[in-house]
N, C-alpha and C positions, 0 to 999 in steps of 0.2 A: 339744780337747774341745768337742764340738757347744753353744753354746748353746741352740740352736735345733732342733727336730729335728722330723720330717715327723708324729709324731703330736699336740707341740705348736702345729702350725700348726695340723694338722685339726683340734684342739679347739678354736683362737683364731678358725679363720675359721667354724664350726658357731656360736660367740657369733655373729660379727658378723655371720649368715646369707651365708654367699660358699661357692662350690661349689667345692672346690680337690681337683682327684685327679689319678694319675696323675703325670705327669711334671712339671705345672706345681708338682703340691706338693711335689715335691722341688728343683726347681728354687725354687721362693720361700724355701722352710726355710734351703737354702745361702744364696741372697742374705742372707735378714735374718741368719742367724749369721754373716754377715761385717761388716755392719753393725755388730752388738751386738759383737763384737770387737775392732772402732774405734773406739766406744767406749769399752770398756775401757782400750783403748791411753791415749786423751783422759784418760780418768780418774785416769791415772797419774803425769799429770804435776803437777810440782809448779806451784803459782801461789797459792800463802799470801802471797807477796811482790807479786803482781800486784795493779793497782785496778783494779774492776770498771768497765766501760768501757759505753757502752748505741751507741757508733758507733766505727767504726775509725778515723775521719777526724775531725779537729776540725769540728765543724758552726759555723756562727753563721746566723741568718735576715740575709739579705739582702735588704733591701725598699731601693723607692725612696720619696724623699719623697711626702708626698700632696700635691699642691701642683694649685689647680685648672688647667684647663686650656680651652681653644677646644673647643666644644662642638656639634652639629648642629640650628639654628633648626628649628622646627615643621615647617615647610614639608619642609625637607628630609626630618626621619623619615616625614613622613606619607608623601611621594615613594616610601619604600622600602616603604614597607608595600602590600599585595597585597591588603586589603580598607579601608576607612578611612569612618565616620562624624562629618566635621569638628566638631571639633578631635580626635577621637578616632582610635585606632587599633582597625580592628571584629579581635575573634578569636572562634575556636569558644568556643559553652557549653561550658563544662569539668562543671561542677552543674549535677542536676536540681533543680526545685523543686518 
């Protein structure tokens, strides 16, 4: 039995204003009544025993320590930088004023 059916589409896609005639509505009506049908299959199954889970996989964060480090002198970032007013690095005005 159709969940779905080609004049339930046409009123659903009239809501969501989308132009579906012809062949494509009947072709979307099958697809999603096959969808809503698996579904149903899902819904059948039992899982009152199962604990609800939010990842398949056990997760943990994996970070590394913060721990400082060797760092680039003045000289160097200014070197990389493509405009510079020393000791500054020049960028575009982002604000007007």
């Amino acid at each position: 039995m159709a969940v779905v059916t080609p004049d339930i589409l046409r009123q659903v896609a009239s809501l969501a204003r989308l132009r579906l005639e012809g062949p494509a509505l009947a072709q979307f009506a099958a697809q999603l009544d096959e969808i809503l049908q698996y579904v149903q299959q899902l819904q059948a199954v039992e899982t009152s025993g199962v604990e609800p889970t939010s990842h398949v996989l056990p997760l943990s964060n994996v970070l590394r320590k913060d721990e400082p480090g060797a760092c680039l002198s003045q000289e160097a970032v200014l070197g990389l930088a493509p405009a510079q007013q020393r000791p500054f690095v020049t960028v575009p005005k982002v604000l007007e004023t």
